[in-house]
PDB file of N, CA, C, O and CB in Angstrom:
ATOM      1  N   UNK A   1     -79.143  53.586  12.931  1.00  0.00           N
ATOM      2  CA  UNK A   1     -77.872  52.955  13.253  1.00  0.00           C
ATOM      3  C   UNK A   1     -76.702  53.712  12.616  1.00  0.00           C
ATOM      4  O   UNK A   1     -75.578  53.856  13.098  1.00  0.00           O
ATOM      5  CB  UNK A   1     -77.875  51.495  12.788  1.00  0.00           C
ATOM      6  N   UNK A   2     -77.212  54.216  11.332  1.00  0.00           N
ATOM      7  CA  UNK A   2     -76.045  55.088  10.857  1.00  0.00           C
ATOM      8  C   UNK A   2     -75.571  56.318  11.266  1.00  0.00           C
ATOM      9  O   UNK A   2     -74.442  56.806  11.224  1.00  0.00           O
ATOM     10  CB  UNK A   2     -76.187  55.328   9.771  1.00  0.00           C
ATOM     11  N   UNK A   3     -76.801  56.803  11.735  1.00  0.00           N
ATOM     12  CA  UNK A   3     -76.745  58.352  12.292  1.00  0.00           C
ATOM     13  C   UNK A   3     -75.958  57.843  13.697  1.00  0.00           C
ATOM     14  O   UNK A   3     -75.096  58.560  14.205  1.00  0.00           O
ATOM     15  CB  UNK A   3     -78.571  59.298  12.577  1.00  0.00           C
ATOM     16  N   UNK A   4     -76.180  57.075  14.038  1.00  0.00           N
ATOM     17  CA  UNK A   4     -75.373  56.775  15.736  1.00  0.00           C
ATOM     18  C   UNK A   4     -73.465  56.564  15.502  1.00  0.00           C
ATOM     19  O   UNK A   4     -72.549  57.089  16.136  1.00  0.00           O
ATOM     20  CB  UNK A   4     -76.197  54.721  16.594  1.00  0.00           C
ATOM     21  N   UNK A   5     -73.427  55.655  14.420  1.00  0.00           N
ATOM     22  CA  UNK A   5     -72.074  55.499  14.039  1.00  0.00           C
ATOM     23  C   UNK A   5     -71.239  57.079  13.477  1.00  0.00           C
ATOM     24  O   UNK A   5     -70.084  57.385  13.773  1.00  0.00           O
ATOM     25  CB  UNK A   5     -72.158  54.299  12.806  1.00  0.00           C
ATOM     26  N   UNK A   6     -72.355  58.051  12.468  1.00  0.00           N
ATOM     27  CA  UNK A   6     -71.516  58.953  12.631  1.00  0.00           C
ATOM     28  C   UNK A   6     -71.730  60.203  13.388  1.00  0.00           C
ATOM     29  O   UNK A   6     -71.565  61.365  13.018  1.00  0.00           O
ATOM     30  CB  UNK A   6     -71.202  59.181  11.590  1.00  0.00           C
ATOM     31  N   UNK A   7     -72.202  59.651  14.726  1.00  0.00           N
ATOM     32  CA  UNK A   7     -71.987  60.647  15.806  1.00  0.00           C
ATOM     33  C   UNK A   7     -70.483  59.931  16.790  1.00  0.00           C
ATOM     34  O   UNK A   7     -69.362  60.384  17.019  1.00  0.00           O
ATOM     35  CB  UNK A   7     -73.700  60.777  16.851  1.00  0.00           C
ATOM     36  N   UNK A   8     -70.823  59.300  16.973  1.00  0.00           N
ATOM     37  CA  UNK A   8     -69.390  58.321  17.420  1.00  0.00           C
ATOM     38  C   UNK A   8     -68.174  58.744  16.889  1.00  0.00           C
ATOM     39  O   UNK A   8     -67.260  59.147  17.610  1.00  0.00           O
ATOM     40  CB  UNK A   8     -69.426  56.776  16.914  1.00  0.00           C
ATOM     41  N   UNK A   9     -68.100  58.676  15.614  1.00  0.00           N
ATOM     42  CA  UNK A   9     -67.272  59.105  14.684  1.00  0.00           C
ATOM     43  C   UNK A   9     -66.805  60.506  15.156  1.00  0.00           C
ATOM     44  O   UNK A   9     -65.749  60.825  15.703  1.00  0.00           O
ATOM     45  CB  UNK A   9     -67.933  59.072  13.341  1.00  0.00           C
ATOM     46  N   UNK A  10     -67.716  61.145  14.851  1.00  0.00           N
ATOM     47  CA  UNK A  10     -67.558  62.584  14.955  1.00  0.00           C
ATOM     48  C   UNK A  10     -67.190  62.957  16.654  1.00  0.00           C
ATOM     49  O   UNK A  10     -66.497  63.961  16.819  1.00  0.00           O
ATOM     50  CB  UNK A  10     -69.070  63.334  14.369  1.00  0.00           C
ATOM     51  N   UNK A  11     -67.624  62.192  17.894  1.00  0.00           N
ATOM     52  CA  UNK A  11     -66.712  62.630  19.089  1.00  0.00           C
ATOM     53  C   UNK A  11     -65.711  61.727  18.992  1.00  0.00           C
ATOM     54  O   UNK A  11     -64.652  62.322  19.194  1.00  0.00           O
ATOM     55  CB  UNK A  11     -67.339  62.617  20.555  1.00  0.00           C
ATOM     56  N   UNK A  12     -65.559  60.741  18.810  1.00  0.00           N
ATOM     57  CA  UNK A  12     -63.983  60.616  19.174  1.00  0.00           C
ATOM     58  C   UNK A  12     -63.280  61.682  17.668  1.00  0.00           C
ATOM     59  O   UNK A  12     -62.237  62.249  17.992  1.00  0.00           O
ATOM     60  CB  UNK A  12     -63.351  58.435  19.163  1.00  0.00           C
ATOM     61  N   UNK A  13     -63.545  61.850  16.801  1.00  0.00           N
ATOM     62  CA  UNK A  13     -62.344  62.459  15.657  1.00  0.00           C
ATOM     63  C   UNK A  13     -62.238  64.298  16.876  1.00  0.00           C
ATOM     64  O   UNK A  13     -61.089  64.587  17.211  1.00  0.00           O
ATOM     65  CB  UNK A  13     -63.377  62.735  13.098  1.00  0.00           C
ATOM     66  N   UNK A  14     -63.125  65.063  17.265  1.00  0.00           N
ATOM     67  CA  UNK A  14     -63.057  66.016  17.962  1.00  0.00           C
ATOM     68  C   UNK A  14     -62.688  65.712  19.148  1.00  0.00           C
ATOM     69  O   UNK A  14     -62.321  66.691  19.797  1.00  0.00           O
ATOM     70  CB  UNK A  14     -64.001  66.620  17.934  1.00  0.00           C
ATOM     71  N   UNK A  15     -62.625  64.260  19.934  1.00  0.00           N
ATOM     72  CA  UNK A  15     -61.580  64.295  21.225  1.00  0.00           C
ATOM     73  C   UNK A  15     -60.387  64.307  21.088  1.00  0.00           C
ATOM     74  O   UNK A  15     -59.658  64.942  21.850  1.00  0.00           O
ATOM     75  CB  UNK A  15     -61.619  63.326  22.050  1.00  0.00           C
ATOM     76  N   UNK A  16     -59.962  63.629  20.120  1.00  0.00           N
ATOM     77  CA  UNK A  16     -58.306  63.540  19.174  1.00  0.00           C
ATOM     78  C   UNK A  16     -57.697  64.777  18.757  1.00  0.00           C
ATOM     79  O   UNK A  16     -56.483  64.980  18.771  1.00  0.00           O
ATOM     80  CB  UNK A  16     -58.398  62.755  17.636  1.00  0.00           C
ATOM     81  N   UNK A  17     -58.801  65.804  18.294  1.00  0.00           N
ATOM     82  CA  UNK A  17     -57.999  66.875  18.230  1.00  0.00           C
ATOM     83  C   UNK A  17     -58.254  67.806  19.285  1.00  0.00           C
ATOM     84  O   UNK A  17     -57.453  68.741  19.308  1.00  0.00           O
ATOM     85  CB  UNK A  17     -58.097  67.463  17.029  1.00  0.00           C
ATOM     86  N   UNK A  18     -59.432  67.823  20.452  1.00  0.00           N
ATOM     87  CA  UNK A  18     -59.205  68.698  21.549  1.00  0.00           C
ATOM     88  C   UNK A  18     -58.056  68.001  22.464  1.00  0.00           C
ATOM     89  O   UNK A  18     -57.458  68.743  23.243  1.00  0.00           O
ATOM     90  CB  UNK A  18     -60.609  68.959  22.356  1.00  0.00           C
ATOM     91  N   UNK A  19     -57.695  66.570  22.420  1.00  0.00           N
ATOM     92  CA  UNK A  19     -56.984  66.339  23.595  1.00  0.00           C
ATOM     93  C   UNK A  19     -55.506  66.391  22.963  1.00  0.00           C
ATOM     94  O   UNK A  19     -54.600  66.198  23.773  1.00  0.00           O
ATOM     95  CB  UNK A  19     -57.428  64.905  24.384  1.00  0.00           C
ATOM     96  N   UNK A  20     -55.160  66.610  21.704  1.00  0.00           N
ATOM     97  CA  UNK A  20     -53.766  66.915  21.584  1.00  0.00           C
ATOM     98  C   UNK A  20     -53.456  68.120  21.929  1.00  0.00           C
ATOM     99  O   UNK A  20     -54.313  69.005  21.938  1.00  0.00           O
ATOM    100  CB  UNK A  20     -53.287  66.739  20.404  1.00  0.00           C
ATOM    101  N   UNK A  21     -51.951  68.385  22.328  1.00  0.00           N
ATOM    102  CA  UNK A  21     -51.660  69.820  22.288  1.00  0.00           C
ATOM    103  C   UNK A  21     -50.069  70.092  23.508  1.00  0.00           C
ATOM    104  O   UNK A  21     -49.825  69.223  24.345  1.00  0.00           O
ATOM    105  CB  UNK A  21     -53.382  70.732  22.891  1.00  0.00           C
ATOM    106  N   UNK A  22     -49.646  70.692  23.455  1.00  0.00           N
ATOM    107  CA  UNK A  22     -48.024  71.132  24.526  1.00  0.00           C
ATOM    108  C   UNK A  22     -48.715  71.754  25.521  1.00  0.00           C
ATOM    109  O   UNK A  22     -48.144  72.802  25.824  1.00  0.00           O
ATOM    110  CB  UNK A  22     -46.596  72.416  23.830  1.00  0.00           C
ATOM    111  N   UNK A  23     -49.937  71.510  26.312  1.00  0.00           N
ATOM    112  CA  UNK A  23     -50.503  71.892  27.377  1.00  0.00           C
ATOM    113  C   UNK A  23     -49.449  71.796  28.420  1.00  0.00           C
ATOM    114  O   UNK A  23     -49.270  72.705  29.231  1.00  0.00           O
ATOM    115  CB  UNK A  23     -51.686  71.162  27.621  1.00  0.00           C
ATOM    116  N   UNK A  24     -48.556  70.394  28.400  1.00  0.00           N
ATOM    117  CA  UNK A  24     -47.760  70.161  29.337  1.00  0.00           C
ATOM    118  C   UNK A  24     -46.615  69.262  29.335  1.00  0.00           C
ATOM    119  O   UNK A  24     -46.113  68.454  30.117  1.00  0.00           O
ATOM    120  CB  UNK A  24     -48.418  69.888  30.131  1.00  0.00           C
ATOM    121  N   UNK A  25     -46.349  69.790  27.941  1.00  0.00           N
ATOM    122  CA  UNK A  25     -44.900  69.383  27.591  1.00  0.00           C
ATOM    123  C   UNK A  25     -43.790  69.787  28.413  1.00  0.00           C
ATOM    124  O   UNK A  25     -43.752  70.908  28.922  1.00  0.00           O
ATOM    125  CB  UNK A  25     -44.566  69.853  26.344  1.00  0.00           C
ATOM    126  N   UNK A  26     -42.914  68.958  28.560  1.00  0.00           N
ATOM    127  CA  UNK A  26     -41.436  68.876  28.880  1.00  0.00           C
ATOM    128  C   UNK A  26     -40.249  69.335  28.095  1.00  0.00           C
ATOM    129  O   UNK A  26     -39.680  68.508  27.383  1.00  0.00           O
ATOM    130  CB  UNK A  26     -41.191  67.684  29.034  1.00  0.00           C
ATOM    131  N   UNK A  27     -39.855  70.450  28.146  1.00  0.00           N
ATOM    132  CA  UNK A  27     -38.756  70.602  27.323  1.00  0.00           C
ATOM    133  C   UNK A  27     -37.535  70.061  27.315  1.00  0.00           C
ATOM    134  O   UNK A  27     -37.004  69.963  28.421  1.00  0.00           O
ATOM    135  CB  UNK A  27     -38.532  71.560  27.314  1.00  0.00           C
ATOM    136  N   UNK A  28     -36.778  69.581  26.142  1.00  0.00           N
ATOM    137  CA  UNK A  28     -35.668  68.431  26.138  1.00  0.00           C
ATOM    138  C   UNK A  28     -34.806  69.148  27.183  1.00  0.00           C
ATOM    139  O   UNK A  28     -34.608  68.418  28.154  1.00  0.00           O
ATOM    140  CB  UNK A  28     -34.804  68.068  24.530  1.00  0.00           C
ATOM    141  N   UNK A  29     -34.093  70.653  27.306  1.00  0.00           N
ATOM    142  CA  UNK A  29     -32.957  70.752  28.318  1.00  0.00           C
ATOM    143  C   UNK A  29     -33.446  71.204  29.884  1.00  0.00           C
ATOM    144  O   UNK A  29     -32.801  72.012  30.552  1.00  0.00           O
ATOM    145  CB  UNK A  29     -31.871  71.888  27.718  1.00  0.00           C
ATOM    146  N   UNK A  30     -34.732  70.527  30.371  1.00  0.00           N
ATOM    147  CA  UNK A  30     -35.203  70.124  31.406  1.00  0.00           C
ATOM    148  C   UNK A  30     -35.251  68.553  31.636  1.00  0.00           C
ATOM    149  O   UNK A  30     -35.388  68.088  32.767  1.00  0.00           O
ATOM    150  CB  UNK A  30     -36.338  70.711  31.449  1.00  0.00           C
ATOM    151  N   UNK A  31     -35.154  67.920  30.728  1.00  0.00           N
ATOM    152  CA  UNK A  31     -34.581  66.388  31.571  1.00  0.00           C
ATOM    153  C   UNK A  31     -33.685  65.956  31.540  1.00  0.00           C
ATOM    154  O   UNK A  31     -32.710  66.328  30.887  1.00  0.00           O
ATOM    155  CB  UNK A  31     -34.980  65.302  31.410  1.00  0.00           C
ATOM    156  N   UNK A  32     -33.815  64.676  32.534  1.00  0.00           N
ATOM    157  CA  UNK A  32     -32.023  63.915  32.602  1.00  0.00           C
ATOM    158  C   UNK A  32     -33.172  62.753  32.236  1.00  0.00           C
ATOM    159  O   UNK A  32     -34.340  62.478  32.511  1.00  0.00           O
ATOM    160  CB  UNK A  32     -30.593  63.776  34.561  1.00  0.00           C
ATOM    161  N   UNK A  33     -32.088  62.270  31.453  1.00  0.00           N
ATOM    162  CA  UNK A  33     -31.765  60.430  30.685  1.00  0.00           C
ATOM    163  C   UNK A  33     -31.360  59.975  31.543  1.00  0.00           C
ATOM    164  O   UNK A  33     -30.651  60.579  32.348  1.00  0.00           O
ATOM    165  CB  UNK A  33     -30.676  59.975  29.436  1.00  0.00           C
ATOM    166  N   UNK A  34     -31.704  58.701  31.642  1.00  0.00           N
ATOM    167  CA  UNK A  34     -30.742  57.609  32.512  1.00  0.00           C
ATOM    168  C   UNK A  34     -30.552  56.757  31.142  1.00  0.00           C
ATOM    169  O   UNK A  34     -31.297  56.249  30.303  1.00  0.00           O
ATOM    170  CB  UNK A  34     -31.603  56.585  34.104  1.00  0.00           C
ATOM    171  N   UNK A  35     -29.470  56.847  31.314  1.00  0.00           N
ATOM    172  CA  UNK A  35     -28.730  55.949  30.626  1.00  0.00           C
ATOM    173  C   UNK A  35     -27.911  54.599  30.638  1.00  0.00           C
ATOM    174  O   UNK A  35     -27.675  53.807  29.726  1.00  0.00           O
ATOM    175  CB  UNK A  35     -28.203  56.503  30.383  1.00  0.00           C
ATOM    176  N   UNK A  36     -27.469  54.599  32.301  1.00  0.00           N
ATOM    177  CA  UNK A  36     -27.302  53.193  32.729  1.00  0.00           C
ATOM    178  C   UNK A  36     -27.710  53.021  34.052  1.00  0.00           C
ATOM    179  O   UNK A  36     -27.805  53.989  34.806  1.00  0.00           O
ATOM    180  CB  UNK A  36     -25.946  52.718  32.608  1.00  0.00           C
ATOM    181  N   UNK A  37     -27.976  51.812  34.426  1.00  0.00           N
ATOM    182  CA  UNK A  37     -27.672  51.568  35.938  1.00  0.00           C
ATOM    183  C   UNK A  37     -27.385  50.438  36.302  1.00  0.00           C
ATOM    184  O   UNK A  37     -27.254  49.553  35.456  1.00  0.00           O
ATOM    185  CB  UNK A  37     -28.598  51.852  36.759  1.00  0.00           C
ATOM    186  N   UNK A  38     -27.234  50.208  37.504  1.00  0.00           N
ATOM    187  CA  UNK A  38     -26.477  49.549  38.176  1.00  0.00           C
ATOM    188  C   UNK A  38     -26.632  49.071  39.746  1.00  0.00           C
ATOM    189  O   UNK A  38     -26.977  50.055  40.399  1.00  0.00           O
ATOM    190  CB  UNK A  38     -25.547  50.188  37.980  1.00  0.00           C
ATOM    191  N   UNK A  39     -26.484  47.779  40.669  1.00  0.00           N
ATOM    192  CA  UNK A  39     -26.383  47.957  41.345  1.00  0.00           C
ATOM    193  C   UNK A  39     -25.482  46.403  41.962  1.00  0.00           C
ATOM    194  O   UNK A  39     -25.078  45.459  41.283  1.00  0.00           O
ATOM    195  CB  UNK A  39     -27.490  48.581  41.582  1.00  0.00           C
ATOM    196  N   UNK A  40     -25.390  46.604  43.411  1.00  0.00           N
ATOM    197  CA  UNK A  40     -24.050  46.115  44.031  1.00  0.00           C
ATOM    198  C   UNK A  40     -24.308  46.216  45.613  1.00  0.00           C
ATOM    199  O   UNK A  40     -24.870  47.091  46.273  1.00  0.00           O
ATOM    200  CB  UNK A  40     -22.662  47.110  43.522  1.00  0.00           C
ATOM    201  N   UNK A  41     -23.909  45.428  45.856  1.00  0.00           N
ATOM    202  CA  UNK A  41     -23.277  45.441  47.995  1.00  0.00           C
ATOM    203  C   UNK A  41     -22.328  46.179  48.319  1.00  0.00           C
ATOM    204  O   UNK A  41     -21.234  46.031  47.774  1.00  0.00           O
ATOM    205  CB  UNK A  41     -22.513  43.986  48.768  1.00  0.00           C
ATOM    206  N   UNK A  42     -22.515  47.048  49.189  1.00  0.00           N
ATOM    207  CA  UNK A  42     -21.063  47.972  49.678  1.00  0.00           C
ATOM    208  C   UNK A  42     -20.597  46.745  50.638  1.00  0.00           C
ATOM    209  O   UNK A  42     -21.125  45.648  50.822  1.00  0.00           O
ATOM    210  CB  UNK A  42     -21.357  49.841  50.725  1.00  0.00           C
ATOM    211  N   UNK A  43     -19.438  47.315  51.175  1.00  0.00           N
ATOM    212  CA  UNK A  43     -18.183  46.613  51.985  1.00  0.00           C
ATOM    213  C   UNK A  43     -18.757  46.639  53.253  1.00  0.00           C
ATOM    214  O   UNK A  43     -18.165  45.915  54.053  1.00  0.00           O
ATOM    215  CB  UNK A  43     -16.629  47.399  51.976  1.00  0.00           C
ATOM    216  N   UNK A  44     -19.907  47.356  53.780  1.00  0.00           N
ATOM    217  CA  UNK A  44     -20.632  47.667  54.922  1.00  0.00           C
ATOM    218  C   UNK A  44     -21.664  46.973  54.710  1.00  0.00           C
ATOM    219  O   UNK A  44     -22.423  47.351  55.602  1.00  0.00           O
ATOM    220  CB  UNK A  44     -20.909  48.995  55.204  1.00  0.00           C
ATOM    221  N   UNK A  45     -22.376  45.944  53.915  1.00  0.00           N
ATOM    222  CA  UNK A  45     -23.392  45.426  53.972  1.00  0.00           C
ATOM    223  C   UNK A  45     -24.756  45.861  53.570  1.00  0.00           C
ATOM    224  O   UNK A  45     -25.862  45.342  53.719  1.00  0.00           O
ATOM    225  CB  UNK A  45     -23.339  45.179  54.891  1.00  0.00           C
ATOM    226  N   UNK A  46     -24.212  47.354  52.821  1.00  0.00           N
ATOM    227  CA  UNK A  46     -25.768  47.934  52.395  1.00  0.00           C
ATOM    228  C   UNK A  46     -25.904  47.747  50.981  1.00  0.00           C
ATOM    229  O   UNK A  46     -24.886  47.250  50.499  1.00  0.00           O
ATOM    230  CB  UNK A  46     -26.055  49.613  52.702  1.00  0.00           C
ATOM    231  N   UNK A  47     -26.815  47.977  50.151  1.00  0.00           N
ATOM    232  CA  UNK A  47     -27.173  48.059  49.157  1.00  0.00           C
ATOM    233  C   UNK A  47     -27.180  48.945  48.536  1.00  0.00           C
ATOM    234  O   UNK A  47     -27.903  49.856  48.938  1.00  0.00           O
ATOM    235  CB  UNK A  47     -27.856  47.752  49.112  1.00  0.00           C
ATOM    236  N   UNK A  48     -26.140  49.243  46.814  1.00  0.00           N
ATOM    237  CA  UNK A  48     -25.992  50.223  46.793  1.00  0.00           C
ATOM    238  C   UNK A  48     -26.321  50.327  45.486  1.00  0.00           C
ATOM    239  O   UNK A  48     -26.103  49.341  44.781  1.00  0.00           O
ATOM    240  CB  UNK A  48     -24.985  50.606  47.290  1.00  0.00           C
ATOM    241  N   UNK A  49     -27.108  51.929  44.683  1.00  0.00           N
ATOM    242  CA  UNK A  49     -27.919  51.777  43.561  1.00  0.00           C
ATOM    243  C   UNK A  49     -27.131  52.714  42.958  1.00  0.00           C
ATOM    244  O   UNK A  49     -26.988  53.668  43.723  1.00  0.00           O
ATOM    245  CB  UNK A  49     -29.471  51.983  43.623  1.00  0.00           C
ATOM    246  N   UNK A  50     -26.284  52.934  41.432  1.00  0.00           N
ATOM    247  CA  UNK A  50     -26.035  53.435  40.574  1.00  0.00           C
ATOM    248  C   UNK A  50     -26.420  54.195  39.062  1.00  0.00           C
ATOM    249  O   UNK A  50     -26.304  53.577  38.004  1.00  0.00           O
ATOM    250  CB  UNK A  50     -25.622  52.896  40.682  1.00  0.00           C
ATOM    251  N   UNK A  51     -26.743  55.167  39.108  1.00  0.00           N
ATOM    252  CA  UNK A  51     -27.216  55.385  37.559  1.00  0.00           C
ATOM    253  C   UNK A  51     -26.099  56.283  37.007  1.00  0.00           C
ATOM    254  O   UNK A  51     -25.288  56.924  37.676  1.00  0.00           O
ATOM    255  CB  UNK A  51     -28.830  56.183  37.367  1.00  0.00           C
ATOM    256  N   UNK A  52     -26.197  56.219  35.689  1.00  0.00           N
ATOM    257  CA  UNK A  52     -25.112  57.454  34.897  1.00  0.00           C
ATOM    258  C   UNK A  52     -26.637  57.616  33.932  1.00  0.00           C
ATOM    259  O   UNK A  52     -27.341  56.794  33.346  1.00  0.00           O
ATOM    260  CB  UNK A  52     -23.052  56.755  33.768  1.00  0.00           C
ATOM    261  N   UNK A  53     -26.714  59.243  34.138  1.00  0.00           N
ATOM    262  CA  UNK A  53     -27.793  60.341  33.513  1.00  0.00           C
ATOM    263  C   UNK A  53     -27.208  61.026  32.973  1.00  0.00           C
ATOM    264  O   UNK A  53     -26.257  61.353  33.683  1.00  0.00           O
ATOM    265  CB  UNK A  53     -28.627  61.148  34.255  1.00  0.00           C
ATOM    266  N   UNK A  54     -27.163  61.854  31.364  1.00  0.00           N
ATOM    267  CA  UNK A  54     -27.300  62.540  30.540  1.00  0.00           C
ATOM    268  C   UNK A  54     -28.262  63.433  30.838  1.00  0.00           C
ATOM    269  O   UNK A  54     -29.414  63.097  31.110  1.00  0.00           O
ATOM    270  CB  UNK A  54     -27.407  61.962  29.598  1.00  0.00           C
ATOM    271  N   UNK A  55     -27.698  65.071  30.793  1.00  0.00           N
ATOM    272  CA  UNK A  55     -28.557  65.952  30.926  1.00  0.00           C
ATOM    273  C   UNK A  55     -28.216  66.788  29.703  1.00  0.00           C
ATOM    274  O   UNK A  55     -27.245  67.539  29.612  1.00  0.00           O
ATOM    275  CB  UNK A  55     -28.537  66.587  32.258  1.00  0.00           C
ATOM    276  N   UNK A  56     -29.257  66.531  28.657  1.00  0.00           N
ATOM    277  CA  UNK A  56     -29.193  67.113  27.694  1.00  0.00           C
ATOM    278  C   UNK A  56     -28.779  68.760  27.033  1.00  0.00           C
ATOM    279  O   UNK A  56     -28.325  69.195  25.974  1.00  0.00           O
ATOM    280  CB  UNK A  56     -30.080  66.761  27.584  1.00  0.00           C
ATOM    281  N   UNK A  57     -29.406  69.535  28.833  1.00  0.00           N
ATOM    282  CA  UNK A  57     -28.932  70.809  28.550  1.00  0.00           C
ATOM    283  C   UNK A  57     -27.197  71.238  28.147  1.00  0.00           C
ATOM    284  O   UNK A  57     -26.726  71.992  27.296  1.00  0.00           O
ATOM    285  CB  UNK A  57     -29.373  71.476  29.778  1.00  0.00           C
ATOM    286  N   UNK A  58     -26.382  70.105  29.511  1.00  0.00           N
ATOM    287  CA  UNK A  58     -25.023  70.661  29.823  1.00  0.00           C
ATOM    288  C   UNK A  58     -24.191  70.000  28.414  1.00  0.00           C
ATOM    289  O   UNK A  58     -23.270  70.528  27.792  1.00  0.00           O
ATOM    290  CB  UNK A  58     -24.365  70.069  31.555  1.00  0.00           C
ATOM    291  N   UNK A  59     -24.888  68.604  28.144  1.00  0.00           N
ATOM    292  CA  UNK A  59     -24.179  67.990  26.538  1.00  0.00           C
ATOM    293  C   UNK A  59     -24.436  68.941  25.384  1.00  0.00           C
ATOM    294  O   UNK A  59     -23.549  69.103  24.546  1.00  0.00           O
ATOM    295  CB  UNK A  59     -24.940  66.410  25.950  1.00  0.00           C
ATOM    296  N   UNK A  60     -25.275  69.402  25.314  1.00  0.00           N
ATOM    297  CA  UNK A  60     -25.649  70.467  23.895  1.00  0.00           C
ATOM    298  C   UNK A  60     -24.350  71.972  24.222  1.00  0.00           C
ATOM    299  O   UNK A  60     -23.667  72.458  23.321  1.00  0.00           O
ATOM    300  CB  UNK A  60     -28.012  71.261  24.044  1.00  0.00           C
ATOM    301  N   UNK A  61     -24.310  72.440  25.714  1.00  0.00           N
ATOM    302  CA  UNK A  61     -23.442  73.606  25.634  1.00  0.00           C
ATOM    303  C   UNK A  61     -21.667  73.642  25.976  1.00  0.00           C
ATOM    304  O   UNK A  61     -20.854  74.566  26.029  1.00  0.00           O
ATOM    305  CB  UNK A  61     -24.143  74.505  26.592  1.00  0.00           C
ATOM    306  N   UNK A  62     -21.573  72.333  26.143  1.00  0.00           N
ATOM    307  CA  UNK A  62     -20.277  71.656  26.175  1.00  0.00           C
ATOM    308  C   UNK A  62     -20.121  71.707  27.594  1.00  0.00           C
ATOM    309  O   UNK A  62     -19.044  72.270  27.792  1.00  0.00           O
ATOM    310  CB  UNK A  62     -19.065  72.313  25.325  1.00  0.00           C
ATOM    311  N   UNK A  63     -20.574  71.448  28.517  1.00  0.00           N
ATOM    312  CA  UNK A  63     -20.451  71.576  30.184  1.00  0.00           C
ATOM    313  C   UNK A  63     -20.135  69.733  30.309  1.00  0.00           C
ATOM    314  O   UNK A  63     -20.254  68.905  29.405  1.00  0.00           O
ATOM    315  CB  UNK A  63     -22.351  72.347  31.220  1.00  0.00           C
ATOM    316  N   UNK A  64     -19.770  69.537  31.543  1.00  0.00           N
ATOM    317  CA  UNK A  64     -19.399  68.705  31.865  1.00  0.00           C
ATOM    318  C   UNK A  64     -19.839  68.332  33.567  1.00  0.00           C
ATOM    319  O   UNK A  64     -19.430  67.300  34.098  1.00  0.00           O
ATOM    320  CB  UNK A  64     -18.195  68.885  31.423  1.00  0.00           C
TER     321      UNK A  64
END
């Protein structure tokens, strides 16, 4: 029973460190934030959806 517990042990502690890693990380000035949203009826009867997004690249180099 013990030998079974520290085989257990021993694959999950080696799945934890094979499955970490930036295999497929996202770099911060490749995304947009949403930061708000919003939504509302136009004057035409449709439905209309709002967000304001932060794109981290153009805020860090002073773009607008």
């Amino acid at each position: 029973m013990q030998q079974r517990r520290r085989v257990v042990v021993l694959v999950l502690a080696l799945s934890l460190v094979l499955t970490t890693g930036c295999w497929d990380r996202t770099e911060l000035n490749e995304l947009a934030i949403v930061l708000a949203s919003g939504s509302d009826w136009s004057e035409d009867g449709q439905y209309e959806l709002s967000d304001q997004i932060a794109i981290p690249a153009q805020l860090s180099s002073g773009q607008s």
